[in-house]
C-alpha positions in Angstrom: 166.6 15.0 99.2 164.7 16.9 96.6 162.1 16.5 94.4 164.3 16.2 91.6 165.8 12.8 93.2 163.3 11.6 94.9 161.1 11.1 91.4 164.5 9.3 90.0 164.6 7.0 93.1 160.9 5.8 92.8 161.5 5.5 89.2 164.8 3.9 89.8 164.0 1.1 92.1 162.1 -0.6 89.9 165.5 -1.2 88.0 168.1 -1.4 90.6 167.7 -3.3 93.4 170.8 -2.3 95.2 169.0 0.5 94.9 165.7 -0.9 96.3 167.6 -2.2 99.6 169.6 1.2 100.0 166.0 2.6 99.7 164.1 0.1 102.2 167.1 0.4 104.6 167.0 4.2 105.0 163.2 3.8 105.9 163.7 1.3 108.5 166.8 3.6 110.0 164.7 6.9 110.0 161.3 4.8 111.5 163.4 3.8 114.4 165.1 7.3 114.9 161.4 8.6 115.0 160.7 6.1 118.0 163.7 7.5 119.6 163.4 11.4 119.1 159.6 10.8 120.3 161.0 9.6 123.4 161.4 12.6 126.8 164.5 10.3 127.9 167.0 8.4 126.6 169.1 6.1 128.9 172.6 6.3 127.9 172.1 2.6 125.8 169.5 4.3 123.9 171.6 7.5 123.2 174.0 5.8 121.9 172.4 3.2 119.4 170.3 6.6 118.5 173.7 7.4 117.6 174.8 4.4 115.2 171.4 4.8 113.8 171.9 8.3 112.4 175.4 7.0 111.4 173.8 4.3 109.6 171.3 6.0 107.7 173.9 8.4 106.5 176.0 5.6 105.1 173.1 4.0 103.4 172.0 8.0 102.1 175.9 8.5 100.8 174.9 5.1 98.9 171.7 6.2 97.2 173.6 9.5 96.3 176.4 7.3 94.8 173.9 5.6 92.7 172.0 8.9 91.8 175.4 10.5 90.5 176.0 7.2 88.8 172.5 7.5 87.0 173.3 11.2 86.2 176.6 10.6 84.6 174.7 7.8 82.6 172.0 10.3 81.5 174.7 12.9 80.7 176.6 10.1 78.6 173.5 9.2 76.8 172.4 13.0 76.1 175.9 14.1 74.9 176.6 10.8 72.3 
């Protein structure tokens, strides 16, 4: 993500705490793929929950960039009334 969004988020979650758990989620999913990629070997089990992880944390990501666009449209509402 960029700069940009990542200042909105921290500023964000405060506010929104769909937000918050999207946040919290995507932490927890990219802590455990770290435990995985640090790993030589990966029995076939592992592989493929390393799998659903990265699927998971995309779905949560498409979530906080659904919120984002939400907040942007909001701003542009605001700017433009």
């Amino acid at each position: 993500m960029e700069k940009k969004d990542m200042e909105i988020i921290a500023r964000l979650v405060t506010e929104n705490d769909s937000l918050k758990k999207y946040v919290q989620q995507h932490q927890e999913y990219e802590s455990q793929l770290e435990e995985y990629n640090s790993r030589l070997h990966l029995t076939s089990e592992e592989w493929m929950e390393r799998k659903k992880i990265q699927k998971l944390k995309l779905a949560v990501r498409d979530e906080i960039e659904r919120i984002l666009a939400q907040h942007r449209r909001a701003q542009e509402k605001q700017a433009s009334s």
